[in-house]
N, C-alpha and C positions, 0 to 999 in steps of 0.2 A: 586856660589851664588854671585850677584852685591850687594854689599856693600854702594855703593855713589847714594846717592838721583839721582834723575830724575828733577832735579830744571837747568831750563836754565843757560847760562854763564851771566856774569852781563851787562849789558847793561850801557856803559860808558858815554851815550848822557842822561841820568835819573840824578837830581841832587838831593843833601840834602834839604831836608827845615826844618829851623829854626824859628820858629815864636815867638815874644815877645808882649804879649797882650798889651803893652807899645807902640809898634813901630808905629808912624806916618803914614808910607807906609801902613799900612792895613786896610782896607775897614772895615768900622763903620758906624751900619745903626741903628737909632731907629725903632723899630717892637713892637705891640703890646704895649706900654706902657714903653721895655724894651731897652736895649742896648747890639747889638748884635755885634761882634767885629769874621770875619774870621778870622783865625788861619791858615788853611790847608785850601786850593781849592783842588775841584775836578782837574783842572790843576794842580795841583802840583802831584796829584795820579794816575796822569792816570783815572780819574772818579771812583775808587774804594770808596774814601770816602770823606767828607771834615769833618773839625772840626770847633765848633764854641763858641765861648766865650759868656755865654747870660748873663747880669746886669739885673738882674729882681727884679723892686722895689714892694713893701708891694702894693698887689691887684695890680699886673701886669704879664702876663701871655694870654698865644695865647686863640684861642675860640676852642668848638671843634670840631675836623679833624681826618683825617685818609689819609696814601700815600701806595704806595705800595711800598715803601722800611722800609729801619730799622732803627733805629731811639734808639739812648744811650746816657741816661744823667747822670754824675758825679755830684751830687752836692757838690764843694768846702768849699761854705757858708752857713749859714742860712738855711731855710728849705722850701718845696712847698707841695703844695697838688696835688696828680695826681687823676687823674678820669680817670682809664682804664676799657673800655668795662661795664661804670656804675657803675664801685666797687672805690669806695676813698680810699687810700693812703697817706702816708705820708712819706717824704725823706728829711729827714737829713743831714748835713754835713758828708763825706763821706760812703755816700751811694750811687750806681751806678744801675740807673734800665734801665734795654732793653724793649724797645717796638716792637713787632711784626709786620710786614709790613702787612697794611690792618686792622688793630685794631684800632677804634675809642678810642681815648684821648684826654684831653687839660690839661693842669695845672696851679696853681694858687699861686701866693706865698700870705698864710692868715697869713704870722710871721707881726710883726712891724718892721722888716729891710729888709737890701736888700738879697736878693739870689744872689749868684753865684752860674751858671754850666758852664759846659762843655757839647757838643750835639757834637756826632757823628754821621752820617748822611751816610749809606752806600745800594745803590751806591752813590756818591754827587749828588746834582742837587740841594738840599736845600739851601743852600747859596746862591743862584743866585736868587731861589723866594724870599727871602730876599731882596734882592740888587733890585728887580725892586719892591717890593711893601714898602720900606720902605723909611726912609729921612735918610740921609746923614748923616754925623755927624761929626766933627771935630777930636773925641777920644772919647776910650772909658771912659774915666771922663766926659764925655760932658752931658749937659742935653738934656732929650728927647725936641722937640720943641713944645711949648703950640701950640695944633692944636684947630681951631673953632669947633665946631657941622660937621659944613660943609665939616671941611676939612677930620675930624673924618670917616663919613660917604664915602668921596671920599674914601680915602686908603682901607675902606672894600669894597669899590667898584671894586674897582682897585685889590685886592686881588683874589676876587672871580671871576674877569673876567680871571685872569691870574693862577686860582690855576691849573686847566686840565693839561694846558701847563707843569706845573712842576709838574703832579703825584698828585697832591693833592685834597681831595675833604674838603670843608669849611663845616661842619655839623651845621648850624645858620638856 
């Protein structure tokens, strides 16, 4: 009888990653109203997963959608409301809920403070629809940028022209 896993030898070219939702170096984008700060690229996984830090202030929060990957959020702080498949939810400071790949949700933080999650995104590719349909942002302390109507309106533009590309469909 073989005893030792069937798990390949390690592969010495694959490094650590350390992420500090502090560190300068990592890509910080305002989305939706929020401040989304990557942690883990799909680069850094081999495309397995990425992680991402979401700042989501009182009545900030994505529209709703649906991708077909999976989709887990921790929430750290404060609390949101999730609306999966039409049924409301509520999630609190740690409480960790999986979303199903292909299940319509969006969520909303209705507290008077900010939320923090954590979104695990597996396979990756979510991070990157972020990185093109969002603005930039100095850190994640930063503020969202006061957008016009106009500009408002561009970003959902720009979102929904670019959701297919990254798996997502925009339910507006």
């Amino acid at each position: 009888m073989n005893t030792t896993a069937n798990i390949p030898a390690d592969n010495p070219q694959t490094q650590l990653t350390v992420a500090h939702a502090d560190d300068p170096k990592l890509r910080t984008v305002a989305v939706a109203g929020g401040i989304y700060t990557i942690l883990v690229t799909g680069a850094d996984t081999a495309g397995r997963y990425c992680l991402i830090e979401m700042l989501v202030p009182p009545g900030g929060g994505p529209p709703p959608h649906r991708h077909d990957f999976e989709e887990m959020f921790t929430i750290l702080d404060g609390e949101i409301e999730l609306t999966f498949r039409g049924n409301v939810h509520r999630a609190s400071a740690g409480t960790t809920v999986n979303i199903p790949a292909n299940a319509p949700h969006f969520f909303k933080n209705t507290s008077d403070k900010a939320a923090r999650l954590l979104c695990m995104c597996t396979p990756a590719g979510q991070e990157e629809f972020f990185m093109a349909v969002g603005d930039p942002v100095d850190s994640r302390n930063a503020a969202p940028p006061k957008l016009s109507d106009a500009e408002r309106a561009e970003r959902g533009q720009r979102a929904k022209a670019l959701a297919a590309k990254y798996r997502t469909e925009l339910l507006l």
